[in-house]
C-alpha positions as CSV (number, residue, x, y, z in Angstrom):
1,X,7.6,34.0,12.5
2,X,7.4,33.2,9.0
3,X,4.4,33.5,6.9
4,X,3.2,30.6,4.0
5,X,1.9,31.3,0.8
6,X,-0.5,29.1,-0.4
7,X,-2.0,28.8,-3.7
8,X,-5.4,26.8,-4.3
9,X,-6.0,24.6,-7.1
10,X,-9.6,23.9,-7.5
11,X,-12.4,26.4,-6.0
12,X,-15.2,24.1,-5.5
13,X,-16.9,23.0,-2.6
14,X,-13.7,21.1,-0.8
15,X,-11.8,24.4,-2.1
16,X,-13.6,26.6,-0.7
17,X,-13.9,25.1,3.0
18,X,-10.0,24.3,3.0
19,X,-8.9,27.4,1.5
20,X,-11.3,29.2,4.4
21,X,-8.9,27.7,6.6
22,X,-5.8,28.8,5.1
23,X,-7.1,31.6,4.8
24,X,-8.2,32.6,8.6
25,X,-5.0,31.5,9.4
26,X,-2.5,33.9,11.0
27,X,0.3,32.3,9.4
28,X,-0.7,31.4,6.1
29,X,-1.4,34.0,3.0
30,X,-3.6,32.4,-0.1
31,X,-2.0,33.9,-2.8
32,X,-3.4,32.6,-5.6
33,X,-6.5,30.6,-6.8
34,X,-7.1,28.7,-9.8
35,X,-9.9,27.2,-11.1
36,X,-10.8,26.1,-15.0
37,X,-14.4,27.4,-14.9
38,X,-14.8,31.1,-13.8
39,X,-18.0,31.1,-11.6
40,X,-16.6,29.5,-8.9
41,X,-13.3,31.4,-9.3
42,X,-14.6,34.6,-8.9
43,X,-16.9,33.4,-5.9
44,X,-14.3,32.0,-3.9
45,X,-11.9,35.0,-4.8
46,X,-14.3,37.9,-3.8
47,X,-15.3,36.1,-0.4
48,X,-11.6,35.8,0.3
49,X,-10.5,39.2,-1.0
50,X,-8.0,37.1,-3.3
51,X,-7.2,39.3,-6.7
52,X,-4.8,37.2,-7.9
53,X,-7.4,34.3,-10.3
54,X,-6.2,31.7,-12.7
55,X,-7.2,29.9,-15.3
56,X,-3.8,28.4,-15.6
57,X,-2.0,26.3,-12.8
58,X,1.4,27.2,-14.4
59,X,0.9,31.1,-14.5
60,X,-0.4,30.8,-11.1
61,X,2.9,29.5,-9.5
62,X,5.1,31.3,-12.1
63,X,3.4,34.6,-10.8
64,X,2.6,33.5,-6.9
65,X,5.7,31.6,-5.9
66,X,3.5,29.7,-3.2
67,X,5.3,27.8,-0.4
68,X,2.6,24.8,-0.8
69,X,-0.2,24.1,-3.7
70,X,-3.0,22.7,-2.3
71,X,-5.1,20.3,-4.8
72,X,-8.6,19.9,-3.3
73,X,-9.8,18.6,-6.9
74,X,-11.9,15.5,-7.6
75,X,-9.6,12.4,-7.0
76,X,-9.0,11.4,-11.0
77,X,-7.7,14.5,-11.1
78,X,-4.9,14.3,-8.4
79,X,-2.1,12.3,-10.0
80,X,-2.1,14.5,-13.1
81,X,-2.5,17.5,-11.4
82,X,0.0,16.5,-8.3
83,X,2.5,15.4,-11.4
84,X,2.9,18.8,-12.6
85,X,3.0,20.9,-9.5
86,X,6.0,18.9,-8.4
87,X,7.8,19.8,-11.6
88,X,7.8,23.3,-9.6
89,X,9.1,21.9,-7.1
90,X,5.8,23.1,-4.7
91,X,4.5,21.5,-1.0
92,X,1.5,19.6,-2.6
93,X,-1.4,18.9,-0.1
94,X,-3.5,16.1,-1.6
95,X,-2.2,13.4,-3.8
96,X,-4.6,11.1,-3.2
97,X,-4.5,9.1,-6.2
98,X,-7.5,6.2,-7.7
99,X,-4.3,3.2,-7.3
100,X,-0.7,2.1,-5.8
101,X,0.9,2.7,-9.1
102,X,0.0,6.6,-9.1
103,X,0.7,7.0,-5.3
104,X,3.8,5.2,-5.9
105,X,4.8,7.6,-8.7
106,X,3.6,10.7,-7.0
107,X,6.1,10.2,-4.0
108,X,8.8,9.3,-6.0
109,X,8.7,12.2,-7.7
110,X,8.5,14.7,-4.8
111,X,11.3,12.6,-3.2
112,X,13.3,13.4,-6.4
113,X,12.4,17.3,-6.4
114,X,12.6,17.1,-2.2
115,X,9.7,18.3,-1.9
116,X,7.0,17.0,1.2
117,X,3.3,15.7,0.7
118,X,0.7,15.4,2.5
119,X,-2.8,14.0,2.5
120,X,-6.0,16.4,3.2
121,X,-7.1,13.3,5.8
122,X,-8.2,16.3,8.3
123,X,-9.8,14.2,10.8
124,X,-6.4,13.0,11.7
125,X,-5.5,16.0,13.5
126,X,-8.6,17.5,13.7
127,X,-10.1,18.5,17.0
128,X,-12.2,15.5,18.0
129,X,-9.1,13.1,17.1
130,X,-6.9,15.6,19.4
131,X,-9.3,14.8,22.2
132,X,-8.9,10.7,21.8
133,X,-5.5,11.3,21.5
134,X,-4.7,12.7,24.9
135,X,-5.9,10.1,27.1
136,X,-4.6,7.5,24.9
137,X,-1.6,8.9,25.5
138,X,-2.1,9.1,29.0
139,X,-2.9,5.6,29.1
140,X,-6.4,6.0,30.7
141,X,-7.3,2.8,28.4
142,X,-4.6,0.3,29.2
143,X,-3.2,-1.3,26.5
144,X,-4.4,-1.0,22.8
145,X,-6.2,-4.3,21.6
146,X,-9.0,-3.9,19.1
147,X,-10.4,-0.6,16.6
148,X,-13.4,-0.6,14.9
149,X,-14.8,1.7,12.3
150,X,-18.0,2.1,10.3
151,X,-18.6,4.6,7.3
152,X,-22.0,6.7,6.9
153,X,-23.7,4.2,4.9
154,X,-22.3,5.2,1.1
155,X,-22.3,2.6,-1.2
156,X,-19.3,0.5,0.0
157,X,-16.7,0.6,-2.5
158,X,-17.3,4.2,-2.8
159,X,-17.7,4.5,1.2
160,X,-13.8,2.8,0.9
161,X,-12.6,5.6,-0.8
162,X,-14.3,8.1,-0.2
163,X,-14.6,8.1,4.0
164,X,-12.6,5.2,4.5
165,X,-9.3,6.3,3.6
166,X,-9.7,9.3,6.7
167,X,-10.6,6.4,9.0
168,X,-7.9,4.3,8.0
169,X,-5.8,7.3,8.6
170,X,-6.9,7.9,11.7
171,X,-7.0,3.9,13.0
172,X,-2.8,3.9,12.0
173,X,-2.6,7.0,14.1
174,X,-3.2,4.5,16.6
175,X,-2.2,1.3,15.8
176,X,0.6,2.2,13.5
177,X,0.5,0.1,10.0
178,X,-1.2,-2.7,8.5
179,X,0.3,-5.8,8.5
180,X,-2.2,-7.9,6.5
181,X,-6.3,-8.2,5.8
182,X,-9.1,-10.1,4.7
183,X,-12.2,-8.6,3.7
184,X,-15.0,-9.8,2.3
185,X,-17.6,-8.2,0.0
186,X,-21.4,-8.7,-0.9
187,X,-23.7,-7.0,-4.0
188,X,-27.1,-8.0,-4.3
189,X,-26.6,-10.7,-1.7
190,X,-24.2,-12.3,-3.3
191,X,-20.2,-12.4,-3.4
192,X,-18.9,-10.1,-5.6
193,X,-18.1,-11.5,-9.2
194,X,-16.4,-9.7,-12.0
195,X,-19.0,-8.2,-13.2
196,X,-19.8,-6.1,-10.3
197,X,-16.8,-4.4,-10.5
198,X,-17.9,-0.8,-11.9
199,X,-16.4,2.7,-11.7
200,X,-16.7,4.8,-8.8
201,X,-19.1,7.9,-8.4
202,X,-17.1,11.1,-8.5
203,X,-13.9,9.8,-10.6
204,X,-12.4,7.9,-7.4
205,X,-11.4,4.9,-9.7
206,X,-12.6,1.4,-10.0
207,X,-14.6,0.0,-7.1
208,X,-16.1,-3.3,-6.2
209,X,-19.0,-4.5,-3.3
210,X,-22.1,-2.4,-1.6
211,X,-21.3,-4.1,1.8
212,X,-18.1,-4.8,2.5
213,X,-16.5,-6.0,6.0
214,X,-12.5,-6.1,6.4
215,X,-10.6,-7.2,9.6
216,X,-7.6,-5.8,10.2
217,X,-4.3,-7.0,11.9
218,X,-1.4,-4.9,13.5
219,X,1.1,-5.2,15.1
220,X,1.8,-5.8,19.0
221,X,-1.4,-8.8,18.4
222,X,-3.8,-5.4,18.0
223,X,-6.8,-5.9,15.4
224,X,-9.4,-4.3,13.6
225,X,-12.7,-3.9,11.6
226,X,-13.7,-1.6,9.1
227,X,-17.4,-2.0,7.8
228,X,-18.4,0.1,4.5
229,X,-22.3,-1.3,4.2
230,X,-24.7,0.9,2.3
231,X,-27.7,1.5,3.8
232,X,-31.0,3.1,2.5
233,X,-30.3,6.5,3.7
234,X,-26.7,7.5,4.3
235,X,-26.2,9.4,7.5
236,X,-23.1,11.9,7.3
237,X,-23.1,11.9,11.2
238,X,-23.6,8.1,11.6
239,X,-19.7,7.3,11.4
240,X,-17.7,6.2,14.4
241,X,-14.1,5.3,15.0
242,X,-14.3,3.2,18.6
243,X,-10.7,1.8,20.3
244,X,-10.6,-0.8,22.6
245,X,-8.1,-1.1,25.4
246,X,-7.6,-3.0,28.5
247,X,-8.7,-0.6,30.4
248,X,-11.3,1.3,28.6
249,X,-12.3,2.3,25.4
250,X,-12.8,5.8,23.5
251,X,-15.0,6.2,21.0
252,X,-16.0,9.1,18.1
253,X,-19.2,9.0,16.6
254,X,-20.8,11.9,14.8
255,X,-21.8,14.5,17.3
256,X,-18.6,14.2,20.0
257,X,-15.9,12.0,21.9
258,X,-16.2,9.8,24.8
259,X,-14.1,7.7,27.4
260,X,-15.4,4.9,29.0
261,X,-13.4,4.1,32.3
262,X,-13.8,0.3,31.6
263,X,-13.6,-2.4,29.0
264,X,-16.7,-3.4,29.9
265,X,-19.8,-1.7,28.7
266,X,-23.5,-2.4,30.6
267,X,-26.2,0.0,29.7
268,X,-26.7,-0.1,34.1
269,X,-23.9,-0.4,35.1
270,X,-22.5,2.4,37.7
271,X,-18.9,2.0,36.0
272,X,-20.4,1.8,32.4
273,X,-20.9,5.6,32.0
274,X,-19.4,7.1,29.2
275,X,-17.4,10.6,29.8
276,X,-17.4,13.3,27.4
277,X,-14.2,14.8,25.8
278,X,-14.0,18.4,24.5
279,X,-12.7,18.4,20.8
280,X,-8.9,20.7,21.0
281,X,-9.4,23.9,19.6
282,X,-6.3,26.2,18.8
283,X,-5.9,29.5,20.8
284,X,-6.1,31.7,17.2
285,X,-9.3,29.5,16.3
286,X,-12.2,31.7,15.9
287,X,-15.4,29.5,16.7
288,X,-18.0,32.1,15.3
289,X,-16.5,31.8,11.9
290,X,-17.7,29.8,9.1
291,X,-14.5,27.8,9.1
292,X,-14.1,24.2,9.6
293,X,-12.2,22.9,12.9
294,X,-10.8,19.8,11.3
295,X,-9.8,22.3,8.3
296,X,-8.0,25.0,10.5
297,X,-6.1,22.3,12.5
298,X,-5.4,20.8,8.8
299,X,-3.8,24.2,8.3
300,X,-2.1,24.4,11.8
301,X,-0.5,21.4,11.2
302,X,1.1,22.5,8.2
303,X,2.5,25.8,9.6
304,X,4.3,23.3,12.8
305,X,5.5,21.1,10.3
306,X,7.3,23.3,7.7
307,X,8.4,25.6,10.5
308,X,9.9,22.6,12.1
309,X,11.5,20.9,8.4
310,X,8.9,17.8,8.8
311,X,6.7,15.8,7.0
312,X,2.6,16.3,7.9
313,X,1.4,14.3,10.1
314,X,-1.1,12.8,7.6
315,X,2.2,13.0,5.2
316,X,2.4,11.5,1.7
317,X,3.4,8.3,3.0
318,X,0.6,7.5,5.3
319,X,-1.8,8.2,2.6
320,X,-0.3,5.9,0.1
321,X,-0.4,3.4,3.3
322,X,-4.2,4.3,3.8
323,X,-4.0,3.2,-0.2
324,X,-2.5,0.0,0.3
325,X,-5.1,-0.8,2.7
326,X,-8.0,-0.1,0.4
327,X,-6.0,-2.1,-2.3
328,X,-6.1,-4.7,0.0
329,X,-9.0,-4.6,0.3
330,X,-10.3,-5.0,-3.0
331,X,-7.8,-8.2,-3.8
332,X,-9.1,-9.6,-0.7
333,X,-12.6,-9.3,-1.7
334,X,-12.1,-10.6,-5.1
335,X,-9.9,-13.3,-5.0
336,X,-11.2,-14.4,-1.6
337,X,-8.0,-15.0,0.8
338,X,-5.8,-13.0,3.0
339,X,-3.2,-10.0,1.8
340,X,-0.1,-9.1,3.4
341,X,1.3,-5.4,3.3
342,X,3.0,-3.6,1.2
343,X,1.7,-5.6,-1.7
344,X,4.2,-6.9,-4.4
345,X,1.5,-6.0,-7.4
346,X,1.0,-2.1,-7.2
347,X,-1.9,-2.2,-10.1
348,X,-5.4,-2.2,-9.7
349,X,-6.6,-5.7,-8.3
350,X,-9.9,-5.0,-9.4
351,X,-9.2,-4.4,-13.4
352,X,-6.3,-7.0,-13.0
353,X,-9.4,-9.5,-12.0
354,X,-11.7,-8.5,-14.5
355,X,-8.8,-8.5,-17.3
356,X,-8.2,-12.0,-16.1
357,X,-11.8,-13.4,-16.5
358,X,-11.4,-11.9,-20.1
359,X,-13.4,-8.7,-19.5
360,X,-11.9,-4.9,-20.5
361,X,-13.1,-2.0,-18.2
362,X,-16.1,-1.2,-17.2
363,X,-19.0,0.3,-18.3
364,X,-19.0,4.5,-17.5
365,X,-21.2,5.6,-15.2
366,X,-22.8,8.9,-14.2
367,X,-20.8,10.8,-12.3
368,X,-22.7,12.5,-9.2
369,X,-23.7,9.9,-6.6
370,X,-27.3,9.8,-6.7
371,X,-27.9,9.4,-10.4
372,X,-24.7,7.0,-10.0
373,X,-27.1,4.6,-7.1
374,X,-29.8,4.4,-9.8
375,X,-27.5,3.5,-12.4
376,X,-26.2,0.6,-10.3
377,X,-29.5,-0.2,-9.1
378,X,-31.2,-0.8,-12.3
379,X,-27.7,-2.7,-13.3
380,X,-28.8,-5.3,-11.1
381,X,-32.4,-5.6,-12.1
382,X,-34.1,-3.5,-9.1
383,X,-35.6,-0.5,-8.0
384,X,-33.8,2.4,-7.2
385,X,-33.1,2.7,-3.5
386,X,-32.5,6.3,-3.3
């Protein structure tokens, strides 16, 4: 069985907990890691046992020859970075880019080298999505008919893209593509207005609305929600992905999976008890280890999928799909009426709407989240809500 070299491209704190996967792998070599400042280089190298450190992502491939270049780098960087490893003609894991126009021009340019993307949306075939998977499959909830998910409580333009686009990916697992959407989206208590429109914390683009509530339509007459509300104190645990069926419903919420064997939910009722679902967990999977489930199934996935000459499951093109969604969003929000998908304008709603009620871009921002929140908060005239 083949072995894949794989060669990391940033060696912060999403670097290091992919590469761990790759790295405990039994199929997967990291070759080669790169990283522009050399703390974090040389940490992530000596707890791998990696010799081969880079300052420079083109020496890296030159001397490496990966299989696949993984880009777990903030998300402003992606296009660029993505951009140049497919002049190499490299698997790239994570385009992820901050609009449609990037996405689109990411993808065409691995379809012109022939080279496959995929999107680091681990929860998609992570453990606990493996385990709602299987009796979905089996049909123990009848027929599909309504999803629902909620974020952690981030800010909610920066709760889109930042835990929304791995909940969109994993509602389309489901319910296949987007159709259309309306959402709508509140700051300070009011409707959004130009001016609200700001940039995102950690270089994820231009975002708009600190609650924002969408609803979703499929195909086969299924629908959705998806709420992004900021709340006081963000819970990273307090997410939840829930699907409804004729039949019975499944739900993941933080801590684990459950099936209900009925639509209908009553706190005492004898056929309203929830069942718990073990999360999947590969055969080679060490559970002592310090590495990430999600992650190593991320990794596994990869393996079955250039082994068998296939797109990822969370491939290229259902990222820039998860990306029309959030676009979507955002012209939904703003110019208040309903989108239909794929949209026909691939730039940014958001600075297309500004630009047309005469403003430029907006003001920068600090970058990490929490000084970010007090930024915003004092931009609207109020205390700092932490």
């Amino acid at each position: 069985m083949k072995t894949y070299r794989v060669a990391m491209l940033g060696c912060r704190k999403r670097g290091t907990v992919a590469a761990r996967a790759y790295h405990a792998h039994p199929r997967i070599d990291v070759v080669g890691i790169c990283d522009l400042v050399q703390a974090p280089l040389d940490t992530l190298g000596d707890e791998l046992g990696v010799s081969a450190r880079f300052t420079d992502l083109d020496a890296m491939i030159r001397d490496t020859q990966p299989d696949l270049v993984a880009i777990p780098t903030g998300t402003d960087f992606h296009y660029p970075l993505a951009m140049r490893v497919l002049e190499h003609r490299i698997e790239v894991e994570k385009p992820l880019c901050t609009d449609l126009a990037q996405a689109d021009a990411v993808l065409a340019k691995a379809q012109e080298q022939g080279v496959r993307v995929a999107v680091h949306h681990q929860g998609r075939v992570g453990g606990a999505m493996r385990a709602m998977a299987r009796p979905y499959r089996e049909g123990r909830i009848g027929q599909l008919r309504y999803l629902y998910a909620c974020g952690k409580g981030y800010y909610g333009g920066y709760g889109l893209m930042n835990i929304g686009v791995h909940q969109l990916n994993d509602l389309i697992k489901f319910a296949g593509h987007c159709r259309s959407l309306t959402a709508t989206a509140v700051t300070d208590g009011h409707l959004i207005t130009p001016e609200d429109v700001v940039p995102s914390p950690h270089g994820m683009g231009t975002i708009a609305g600190e609650r924002i509530t969408t609803t979703l339509q499929f195909d086969r007459n299924v629908t959705g929600s998806l709420l992004m509300h900021r709340f006081p104190t963000r819970n990273s645990a307090g997410f939840s992905i829930e699907l409804y069926g004729t039949e019975g419903r499944l739900v993941w919420s933080g801590p684990g999976v459950w099936w209900l064997p009925t639509p209908h939910f009553l706190p005492d009722d004898e056929h309203g008890n929830w069942q718990a679902l073990a999360e999947e967990v590969p055969d080679h999977f060490d559970p002592h280890s310090a590495v990430a489930l999600d992650e190593y199934w991320f990794a596994e996935e990869w393996v079955q999928a250039l082994d068998d000459g296939r797109d990822h499951e969370a491939s290229g093109f259902e990222g820039q799909h998860v990306m029309e969604i959030m676009m979507g969003v955002f012209e939904s929000a703003a110019y208040g009426k309903r989108v239909d998908l794929p949209q026909a304008q691939r730039d940014h709603p958001l600075v297309r709407w500004r630009r047309e009620h005469g403003l430029g871009d907006p003001a920068p921002m600090p970058r990490p989240c929490k000084e970010w929140l007090a930024a915003e908060d004092r931009r609207l005239g109020r205390r700092p809500q932490g």
